[in-house]
C-alpha positions as CSV (number, residue, x, y, z in Angstrom):
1,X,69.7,83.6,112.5
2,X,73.0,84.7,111.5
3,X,74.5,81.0,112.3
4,X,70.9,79.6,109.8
5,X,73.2,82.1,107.5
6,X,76.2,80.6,107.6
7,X,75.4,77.1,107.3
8,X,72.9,77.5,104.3
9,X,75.7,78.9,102.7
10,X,78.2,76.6,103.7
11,X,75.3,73.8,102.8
12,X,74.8,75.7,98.9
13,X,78.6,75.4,98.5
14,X,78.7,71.8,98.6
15,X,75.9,71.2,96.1
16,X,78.5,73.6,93.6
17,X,81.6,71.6,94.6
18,X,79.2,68.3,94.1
19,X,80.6,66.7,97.2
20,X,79.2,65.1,100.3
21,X,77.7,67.6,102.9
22,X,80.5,67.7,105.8
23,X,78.3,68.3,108.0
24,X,77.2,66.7,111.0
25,X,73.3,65.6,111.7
26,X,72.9,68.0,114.9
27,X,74.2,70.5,112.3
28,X,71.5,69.3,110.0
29,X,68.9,69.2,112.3
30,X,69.3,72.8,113.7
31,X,69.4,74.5,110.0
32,X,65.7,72.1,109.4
33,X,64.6,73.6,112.9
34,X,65.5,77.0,112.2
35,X,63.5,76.8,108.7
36,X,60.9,75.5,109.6
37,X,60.4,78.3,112.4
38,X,60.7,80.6,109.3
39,X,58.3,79.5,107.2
40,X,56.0,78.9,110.1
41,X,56.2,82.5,110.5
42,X,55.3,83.2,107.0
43,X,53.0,80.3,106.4
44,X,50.4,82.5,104.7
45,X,53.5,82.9,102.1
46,X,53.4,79.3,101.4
47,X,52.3,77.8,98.4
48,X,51.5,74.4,100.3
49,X,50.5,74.5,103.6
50,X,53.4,72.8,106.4
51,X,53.0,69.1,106.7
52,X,53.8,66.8,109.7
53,X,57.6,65.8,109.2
54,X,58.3,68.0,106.8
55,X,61.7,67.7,105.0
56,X,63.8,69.8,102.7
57,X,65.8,68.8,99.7
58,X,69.0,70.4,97.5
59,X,67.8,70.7,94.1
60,X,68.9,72.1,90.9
61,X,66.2,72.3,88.4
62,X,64.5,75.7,87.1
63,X,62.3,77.5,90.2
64,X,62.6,74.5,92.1
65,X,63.6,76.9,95.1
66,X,61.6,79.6,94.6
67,X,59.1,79.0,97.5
68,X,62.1,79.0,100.1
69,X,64.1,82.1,98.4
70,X,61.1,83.9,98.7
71,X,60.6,83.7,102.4
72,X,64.1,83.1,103.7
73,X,66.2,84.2,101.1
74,X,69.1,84.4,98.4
75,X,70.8,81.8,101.2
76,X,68.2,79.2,100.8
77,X,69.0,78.6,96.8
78,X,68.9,75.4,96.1
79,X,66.6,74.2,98.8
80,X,63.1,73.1,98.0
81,X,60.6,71.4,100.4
82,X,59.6,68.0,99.8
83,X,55.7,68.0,101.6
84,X,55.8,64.1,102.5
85,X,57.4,63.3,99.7
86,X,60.9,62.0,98.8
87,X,64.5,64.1,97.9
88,X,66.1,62.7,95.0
89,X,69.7,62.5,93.4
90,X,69.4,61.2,89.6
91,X,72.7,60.9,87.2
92,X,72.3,61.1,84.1
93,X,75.8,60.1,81.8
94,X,76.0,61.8,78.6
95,X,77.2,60.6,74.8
96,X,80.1,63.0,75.4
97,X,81.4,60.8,78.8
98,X,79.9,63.3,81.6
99,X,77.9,62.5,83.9
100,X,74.8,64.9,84.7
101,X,73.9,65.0,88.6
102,X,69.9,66.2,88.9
103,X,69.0,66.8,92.4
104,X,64.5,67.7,93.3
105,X,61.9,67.2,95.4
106,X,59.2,65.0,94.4
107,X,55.7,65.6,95.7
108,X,53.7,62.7,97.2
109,X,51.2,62.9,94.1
110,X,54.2,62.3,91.5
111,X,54.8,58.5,93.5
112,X,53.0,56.6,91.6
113,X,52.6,53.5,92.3
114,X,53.6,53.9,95.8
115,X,55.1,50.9,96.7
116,X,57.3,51.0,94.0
117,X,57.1,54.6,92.3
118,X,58.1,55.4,88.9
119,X,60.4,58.3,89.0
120,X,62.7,56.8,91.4
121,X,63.7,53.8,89.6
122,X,67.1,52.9,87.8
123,X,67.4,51.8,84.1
124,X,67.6,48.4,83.7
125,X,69.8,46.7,81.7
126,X,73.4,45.9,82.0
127,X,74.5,48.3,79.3
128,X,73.0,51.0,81.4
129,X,74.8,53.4,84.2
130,X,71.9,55.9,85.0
131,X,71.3,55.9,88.7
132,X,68.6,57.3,90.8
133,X,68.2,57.4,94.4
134,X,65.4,57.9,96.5
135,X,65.2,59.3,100.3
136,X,63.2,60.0,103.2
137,X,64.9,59.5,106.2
138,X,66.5,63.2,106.7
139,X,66.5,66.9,105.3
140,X,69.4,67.3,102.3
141,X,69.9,63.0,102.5
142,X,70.2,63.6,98.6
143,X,73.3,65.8,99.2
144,X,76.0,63.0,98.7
145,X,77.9,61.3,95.8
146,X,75.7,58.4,94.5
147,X,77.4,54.8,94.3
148,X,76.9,54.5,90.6
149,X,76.8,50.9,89.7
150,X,79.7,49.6,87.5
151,X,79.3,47.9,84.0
152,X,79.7,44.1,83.8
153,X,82.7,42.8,83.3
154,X,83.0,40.3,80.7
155,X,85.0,37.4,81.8
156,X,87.4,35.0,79.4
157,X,85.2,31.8,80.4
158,X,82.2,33.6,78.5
159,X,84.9,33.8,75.3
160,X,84.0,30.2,74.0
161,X,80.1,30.8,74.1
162,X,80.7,34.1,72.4
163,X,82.9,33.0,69.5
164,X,80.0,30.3,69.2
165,X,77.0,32.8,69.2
166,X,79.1,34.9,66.6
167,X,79.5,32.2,63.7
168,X,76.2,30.8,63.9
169,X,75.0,34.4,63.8
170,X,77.2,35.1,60.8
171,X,75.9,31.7,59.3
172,X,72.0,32.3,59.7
173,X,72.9,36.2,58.2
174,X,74.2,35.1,55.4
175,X,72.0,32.2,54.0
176,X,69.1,34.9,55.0
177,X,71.2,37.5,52.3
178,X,71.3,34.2,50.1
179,X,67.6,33.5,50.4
180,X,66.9,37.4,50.2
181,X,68.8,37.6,47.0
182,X,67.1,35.0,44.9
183,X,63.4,36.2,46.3
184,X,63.7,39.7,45.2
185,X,65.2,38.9,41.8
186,X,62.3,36.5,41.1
187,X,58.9,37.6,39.3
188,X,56.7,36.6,42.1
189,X,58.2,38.6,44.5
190,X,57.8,42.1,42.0
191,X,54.0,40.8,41.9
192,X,53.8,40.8,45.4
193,X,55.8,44.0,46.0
194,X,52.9,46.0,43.0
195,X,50.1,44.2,45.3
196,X,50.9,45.6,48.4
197,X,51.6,49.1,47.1
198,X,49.0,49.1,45.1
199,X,46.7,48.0,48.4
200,X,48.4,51.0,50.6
201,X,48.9,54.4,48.5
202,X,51.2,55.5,51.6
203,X,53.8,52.8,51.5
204,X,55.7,54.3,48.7
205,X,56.2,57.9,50.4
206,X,56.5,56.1,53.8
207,X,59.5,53.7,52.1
208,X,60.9,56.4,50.6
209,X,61.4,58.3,53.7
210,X,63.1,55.3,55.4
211,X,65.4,54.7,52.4
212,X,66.8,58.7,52.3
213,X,70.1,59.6,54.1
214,X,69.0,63.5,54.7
215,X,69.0,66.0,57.7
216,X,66.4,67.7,59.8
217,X,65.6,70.1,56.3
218,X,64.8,67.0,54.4
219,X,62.8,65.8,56.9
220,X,60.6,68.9,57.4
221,X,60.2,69.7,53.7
222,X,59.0,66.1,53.6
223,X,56.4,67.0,56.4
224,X,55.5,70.4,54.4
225,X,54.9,68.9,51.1
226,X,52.2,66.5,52.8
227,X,50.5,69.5,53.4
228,X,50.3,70.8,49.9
229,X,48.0,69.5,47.0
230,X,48.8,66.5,45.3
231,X,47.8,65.8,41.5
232,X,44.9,67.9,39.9
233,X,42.1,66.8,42.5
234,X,43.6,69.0,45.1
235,X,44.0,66.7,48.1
236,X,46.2,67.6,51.1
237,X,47.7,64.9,53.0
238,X,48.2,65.0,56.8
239,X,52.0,65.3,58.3
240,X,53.7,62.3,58.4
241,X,53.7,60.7,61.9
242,X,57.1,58.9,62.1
243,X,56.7,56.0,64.7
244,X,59.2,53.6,66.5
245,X,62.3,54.8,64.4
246,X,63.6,58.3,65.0
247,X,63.6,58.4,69.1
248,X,66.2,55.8,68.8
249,X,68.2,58.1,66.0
250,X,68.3,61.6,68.7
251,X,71.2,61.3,71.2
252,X,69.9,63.1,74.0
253,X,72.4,66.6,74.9
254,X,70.7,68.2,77.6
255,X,68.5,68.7,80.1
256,X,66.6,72.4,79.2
257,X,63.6,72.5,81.3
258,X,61.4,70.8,82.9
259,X,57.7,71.3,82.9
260,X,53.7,69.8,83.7
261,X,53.9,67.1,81.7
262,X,57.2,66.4,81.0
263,X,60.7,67.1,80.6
264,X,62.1,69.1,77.7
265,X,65.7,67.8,76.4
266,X,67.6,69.5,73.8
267,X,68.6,66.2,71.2
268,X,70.7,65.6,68.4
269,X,69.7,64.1,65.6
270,X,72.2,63.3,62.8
271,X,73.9,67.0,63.4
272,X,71.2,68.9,63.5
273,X,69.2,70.2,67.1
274,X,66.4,69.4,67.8
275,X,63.7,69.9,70.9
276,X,62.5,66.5,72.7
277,X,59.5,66.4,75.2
278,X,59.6,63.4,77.0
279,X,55.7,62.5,78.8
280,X,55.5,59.5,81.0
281,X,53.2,57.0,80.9
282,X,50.9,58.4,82.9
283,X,50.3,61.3,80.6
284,X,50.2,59.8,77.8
285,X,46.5,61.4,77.3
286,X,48.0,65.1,76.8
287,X,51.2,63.6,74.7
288,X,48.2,62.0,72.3
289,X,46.4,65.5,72.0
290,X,49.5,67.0,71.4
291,X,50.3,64.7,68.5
292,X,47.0,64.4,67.5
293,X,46.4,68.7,67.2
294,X,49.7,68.8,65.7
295,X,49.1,65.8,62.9
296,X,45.6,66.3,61.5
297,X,45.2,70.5,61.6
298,X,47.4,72.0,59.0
299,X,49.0,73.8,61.7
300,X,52.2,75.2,59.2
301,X,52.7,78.6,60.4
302,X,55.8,80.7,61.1
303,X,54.5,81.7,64.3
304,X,53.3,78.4,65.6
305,X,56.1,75.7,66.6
306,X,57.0,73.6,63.9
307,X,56.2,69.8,64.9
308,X,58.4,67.1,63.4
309,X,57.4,63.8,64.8
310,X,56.4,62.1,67.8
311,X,57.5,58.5,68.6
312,X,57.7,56.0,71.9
313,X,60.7,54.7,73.4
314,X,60.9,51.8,76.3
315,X,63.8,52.6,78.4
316,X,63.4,49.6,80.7
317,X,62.1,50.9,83.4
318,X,59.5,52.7,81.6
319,X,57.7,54.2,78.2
320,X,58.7,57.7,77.3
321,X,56.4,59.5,74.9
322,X,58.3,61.6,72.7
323,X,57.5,65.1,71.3
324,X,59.8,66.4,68.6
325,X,60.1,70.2,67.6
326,X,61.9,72.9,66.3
327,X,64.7,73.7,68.4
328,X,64.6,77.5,69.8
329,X,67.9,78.2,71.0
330,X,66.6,81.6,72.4
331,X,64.3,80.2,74.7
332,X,60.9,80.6,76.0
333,X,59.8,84.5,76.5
334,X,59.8,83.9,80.1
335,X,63.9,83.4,80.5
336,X,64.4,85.7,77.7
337,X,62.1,88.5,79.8
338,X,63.9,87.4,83.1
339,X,66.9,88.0,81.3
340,X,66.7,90.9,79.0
341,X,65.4,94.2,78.3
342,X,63.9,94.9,75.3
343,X,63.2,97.9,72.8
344,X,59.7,99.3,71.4
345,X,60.4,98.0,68.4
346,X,61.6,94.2,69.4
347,X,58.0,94.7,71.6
348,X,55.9,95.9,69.0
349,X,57.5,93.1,67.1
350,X,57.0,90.6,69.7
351,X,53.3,91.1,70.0
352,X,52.4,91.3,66.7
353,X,53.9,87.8,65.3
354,X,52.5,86.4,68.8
355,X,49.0,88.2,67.4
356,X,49.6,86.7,63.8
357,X,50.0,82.9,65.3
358,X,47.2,83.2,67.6
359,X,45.3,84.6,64.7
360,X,45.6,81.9,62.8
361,X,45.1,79.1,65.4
362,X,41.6,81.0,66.0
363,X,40.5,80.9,62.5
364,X,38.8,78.2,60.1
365,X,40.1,77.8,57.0
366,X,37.9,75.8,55.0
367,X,38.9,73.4,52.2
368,X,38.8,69.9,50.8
369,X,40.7,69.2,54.3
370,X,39.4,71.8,57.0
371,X,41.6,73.5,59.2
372,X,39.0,73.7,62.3
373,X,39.1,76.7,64.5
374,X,41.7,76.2,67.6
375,X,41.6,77.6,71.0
376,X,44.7,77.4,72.9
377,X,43.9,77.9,76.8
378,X,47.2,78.3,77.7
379,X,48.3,81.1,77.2
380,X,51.4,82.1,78.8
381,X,55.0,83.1,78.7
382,X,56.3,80.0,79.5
383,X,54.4,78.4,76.6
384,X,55.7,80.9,73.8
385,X,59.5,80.5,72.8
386,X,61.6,83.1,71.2
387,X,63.0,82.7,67.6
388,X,66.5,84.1,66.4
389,X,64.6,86.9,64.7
390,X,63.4,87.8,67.4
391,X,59.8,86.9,66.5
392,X,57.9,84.5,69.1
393,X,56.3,80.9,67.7
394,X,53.6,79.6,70.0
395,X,53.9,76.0,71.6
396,X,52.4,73.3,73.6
397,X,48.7,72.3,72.5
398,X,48.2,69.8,75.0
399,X,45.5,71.9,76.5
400,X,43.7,72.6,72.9
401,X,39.8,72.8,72.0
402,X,39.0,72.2,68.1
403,X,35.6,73.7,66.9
404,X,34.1,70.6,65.0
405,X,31.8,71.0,62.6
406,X,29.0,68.9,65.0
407,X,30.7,69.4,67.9
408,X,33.6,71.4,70.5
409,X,36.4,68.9,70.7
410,X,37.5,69.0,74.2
411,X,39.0,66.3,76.2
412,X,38.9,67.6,79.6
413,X,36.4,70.4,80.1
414,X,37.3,70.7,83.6
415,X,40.6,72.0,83.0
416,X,41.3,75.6,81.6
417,X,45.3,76.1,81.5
418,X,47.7,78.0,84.6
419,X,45.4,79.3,87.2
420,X,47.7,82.9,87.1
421,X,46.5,83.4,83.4
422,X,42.6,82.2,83.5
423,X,40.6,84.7,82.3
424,X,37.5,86.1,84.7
425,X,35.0,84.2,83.2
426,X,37.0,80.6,84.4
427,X,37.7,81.8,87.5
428,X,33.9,82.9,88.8
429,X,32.9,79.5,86.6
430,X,30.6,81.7,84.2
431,X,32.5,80.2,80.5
432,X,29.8,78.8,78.9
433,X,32.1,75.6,77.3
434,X,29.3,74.9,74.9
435,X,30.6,77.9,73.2
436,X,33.3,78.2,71.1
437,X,33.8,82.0,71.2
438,X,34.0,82.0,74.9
439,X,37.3,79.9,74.5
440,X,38.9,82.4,71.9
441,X,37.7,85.3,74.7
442,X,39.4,83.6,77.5
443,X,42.5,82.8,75.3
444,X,43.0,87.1,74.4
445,X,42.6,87.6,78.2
446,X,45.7,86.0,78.7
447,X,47.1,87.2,75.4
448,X,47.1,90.6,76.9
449,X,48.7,89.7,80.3
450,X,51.5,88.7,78.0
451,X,51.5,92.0,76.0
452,X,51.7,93.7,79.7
453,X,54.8,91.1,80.5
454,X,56.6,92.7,77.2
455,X,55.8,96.4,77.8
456,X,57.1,96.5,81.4
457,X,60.5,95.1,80.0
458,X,60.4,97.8,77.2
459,X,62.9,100.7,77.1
460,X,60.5,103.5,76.9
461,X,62.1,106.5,78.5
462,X,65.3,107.2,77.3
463,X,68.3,106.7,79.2
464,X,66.2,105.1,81.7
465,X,66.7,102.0,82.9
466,X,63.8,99.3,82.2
467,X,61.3,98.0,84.9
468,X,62.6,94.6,86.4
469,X,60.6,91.6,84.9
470,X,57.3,90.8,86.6
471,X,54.7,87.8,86.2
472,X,51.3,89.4,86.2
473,X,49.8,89.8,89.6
474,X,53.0,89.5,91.5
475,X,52.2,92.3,93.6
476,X,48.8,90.8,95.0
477,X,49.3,87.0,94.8
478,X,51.8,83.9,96.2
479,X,54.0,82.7,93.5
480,X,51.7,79.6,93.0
481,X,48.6,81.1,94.0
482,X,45.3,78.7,94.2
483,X,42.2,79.4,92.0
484,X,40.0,81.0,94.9
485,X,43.3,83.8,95.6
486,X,43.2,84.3,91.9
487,X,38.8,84.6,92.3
488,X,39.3,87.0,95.1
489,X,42.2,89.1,93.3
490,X,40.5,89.0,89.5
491,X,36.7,88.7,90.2
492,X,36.0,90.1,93.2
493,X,38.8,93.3,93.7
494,X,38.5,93.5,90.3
495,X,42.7,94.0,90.4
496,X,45.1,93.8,86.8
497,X,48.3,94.0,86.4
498,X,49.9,97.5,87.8
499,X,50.0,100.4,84.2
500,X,52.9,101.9,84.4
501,X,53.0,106.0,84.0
502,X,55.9,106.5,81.9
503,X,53.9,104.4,78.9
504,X,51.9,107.2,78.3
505,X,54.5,109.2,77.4
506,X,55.3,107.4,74.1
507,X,52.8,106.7,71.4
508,X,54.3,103.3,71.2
509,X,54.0,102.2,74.6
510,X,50.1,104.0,74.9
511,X,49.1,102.1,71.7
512,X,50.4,99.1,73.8
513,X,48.7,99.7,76.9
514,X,45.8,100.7,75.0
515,X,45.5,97.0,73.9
516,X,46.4,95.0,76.9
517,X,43.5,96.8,79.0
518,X,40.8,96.9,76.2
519,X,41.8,93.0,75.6
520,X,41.6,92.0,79.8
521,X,38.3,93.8,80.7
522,X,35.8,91.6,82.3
523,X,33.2,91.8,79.4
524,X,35.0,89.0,77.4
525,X,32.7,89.6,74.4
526,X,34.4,93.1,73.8
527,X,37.9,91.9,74.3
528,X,40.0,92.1,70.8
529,X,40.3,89.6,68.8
530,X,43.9,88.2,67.6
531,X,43.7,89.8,64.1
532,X,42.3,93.4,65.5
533,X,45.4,93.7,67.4
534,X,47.8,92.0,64.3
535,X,45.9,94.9,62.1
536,X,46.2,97.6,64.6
537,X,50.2,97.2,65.0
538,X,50.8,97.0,61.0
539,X,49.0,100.6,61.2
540,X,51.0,101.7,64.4
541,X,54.5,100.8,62.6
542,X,53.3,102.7,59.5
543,X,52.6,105.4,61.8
544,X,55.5,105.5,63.7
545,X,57.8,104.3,60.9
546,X,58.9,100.9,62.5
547,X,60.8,98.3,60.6
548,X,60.0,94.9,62.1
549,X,60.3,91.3,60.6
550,X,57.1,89.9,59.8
């Protein structure tokens, strides 16, 4: 064991120094032997169950080593397990000149097609130098400096035919600009021009948009005055959905997270930051919710991520979707939990704009255009990013159910969000889904496992040092834990997250407490609603005196 030791972190230095692994393949082969006789030990630990020839990676992506840390240790970081799948080395190059070296394990499910999968092919194109590789032959065969492909060379004997392409180019341009000139000046072509706007109302504001040199402000006080009446009728207009222009505007920065559906890239976009979630092809189904919740629903709130566009970009090899938002420099709550502690007030603060946004996605608001009633189902700390002050803004409505006025808009009633956060009533399969209550019920369940997430990283004693940050039920399930371990833990032992003593020492903290267990109990009629809880904290900081932004 103490030789495993020394070679894993031998092995995890050579990921850091980025070079090739100097080691031998009986070296190799005796740290895979030796891990695998670990995690056979603790296969009830696992998240997936061992597989014939299984291989481990190096990776370097958020929790992709969580599995192996949590059996074998702070020695196997870095190390992920690739289940009949594939290790793979991508490198990514930069606006700035540097080149970004991604190493992960892709699971068999993510090869798709499997003769020729997806996610492990190179961008095409001569101007391009991204590289991925691919490989299955060995544990850590993704541990080595990938041959990146040069550019092309342009030789002198292409000169001639360039000069050539050049001036007629130049020739064609300018009797176009010629032709151009003498259209536009002439009176059919203002007849034309009143037709066609006259034929489509939106063309103007649409043209208008195009025309205007302005930054991200401009563009979202564009977006936000589409949602305000126009003219004495009253009407509201929907946000404007900005297609096949402004994904090739963002220069992509860097790589902040990656997630179900997609990848989350922090972009720039004429100077100003922006977020970019980037869906395959093969989701396009949850990138169209997304867009679609975001477009049609009035959903302007300070506590509710702001959407700016969403667009579609062919990078060769493949379509990426793009979702554009707000970016959060702070984070999602998760990291910020993970990495800091947190007063009462910043708590009390953090649940009650949390409360406000949810309170607001939950209600109707009727009108000449209807904002429907919206249940989230996924609730979770991952999904709920952290502002700069210190509020929370709620994201990602892929998973969203609108209450129609004839029907419950649902795309995939089979799904109900991250099996950790499901509310009782999902797990033992008793929701009734042709109710829309039952999905506002399920959503405070999880609402109040995120309350509990905030108190435990509250400073309630004082001079006492804050409890370490814990996902709810870490103390009775697996990190990934299936839906039946969840049943047995929620359902059947009736188990919730672990009340911590010191909390009723403080009339903050109780109040707290008081609302997280009240808002999980199993009866998911007599949970809390969003705006009880938003109503109860506004008393609690006149009570107690608390100054909190709002």
């Amino acid at each position: 064991m103490i030789s495993l030791l020394l070679l894993l972190c031998c092995l995890k230095s050579s990921l850091v120094l980025g070079g090739k692994a100097n080691y031998t393949a009986q070296q190799i082969s005796h740290i895979h032997s030796v891990l695998i006789h670990s995690l056979e030990q603790h296969e009830q630990h696992l998240n997936h169950p061992l597989v014939e020839n299984e291989i481990f990676c190096k990776c370097n992506v958020d929790d992709c080593d969580s599995e192996l840390v949590q059996i074998v240790g702070e020695t196997a970081r870095g190390m992920c397990r690739a289940r009949r799948g594939v290790c793979r080395q991508s490198v990514v190059y930069m606006t700035n000149g540097n080149a970004k070296a991604t190493l992960d394990c892709i699971a068999p499910m993510d090869l798709s097609p499997p003769e020729k999968p997806f996610v492990c092919q190179n961008m095409k194109g001569a101007g391009s130098k991204d590289f991925v590789l691919c490989c299955n032959e060995t544990s850590f065969c993704n541990d080595y400096d990938v041959p990146v492909p040069k550019m092309p060379q342009v030789t002198t004997k292409s000169w001639p035919w360039l000069i050539v392409i050049f001036i007629v180019a130049c020739v064609f341009s300018f009797a176009g600009l010629v032709v151009g000139i003498f259209w536009f000046r002439s009176p059919h072509s203002k007849e034309c021009m009143q037709a066609f706007l006259t034929c489509f109302p939106g063309a103007q504001s649409t043209m208008s948009y195009y025309s205007a040199n302005s930054g991200l402000n401009k563009l979202l006080d564009d977006i936000e005055s589409q949602t305000k009446p126009h003219n004495d009728g009253g009407e509201t207009g929907n946000n404007v959905l900005v297609r096949r222009t402004i994904a090739r505007q963002i220069q992509l920065v860097e790589s902040l997270a990656r997630g179900r559906y997609g990848d989350v890239w922090l972009g720039d976009w004429k100077g100003e930051k922006v977020a970019v979630k980037i869906f395959q092809a093969r989701d396009e189904h949850s990138w169209h919710r997304e867009t679609e919740i975001y477009s049609t629903n009035m959903l302007r709130h300070n506590n509710l991520l702001r959407w700016i566009a969403s667009d579609n970009k062919d990078t060769g090899a493949s379509t990426q979707l793009w979702l554009i938002t707000e970016y959060m420099r702070q984070g999602s709550l998760y990291d910020y939990l993970e990495k800091n502690a947190v007063s009462l007030d910043e708590a009390v603060q953090f649940v009650r704009s949390l409360a406000h946004g949810l309170s607001y996605l939950h209600t109707e608001i009727p009108g000449i255009t209807n904002k429907p009633a919206i249940a989230h189902r996924d609730i979770k700390s991952r999904n709920i990013l952290v502002k700069n002050d210190m509020t929370l803004v709620i994201a990602d409505l892929g998973l969203a159910v609108r209450n129609l006025p004839q029907s419950i808009d649902n795309p995939d009633p089979s799904r109900g969000g991250t099996v950790r956060y499901l509310a009782p009533e999902y797990l033992s399969g008793r929701i009734m889904k042709n109710v829309f209550k039952s999905y506002i019920n399920a959503d405070m369940y999880s609402f109040a496992l995120v309350v509990w997430e905030i108190t435990r990283r509250a400073r309630v004693v004082h001079n006492q040092d804050p409890h370490a940050y814990q996902i709810p039920y870490q103390e009775f399930v697996p990190r990934e834990p299936t839906t039946e371990e969840m049943r047995d833990c929620v359902c059947r032992e009736r188990n919730r997250p672990t009340i911590l003593p010191e909390w009723q020492t403080n009339p903050i903290s109780k109040e707290l407490q008081r609302i997280m267990v009240e808002t999980w109990t199993e009866q998911s009629n007599s949970r809390l609603t969003a705006l009880n809880v938003r109503n109860t904290l506004d008393k609690l900081c006149e009570q107690e005196n608390l100054t909190i932004m709002t």
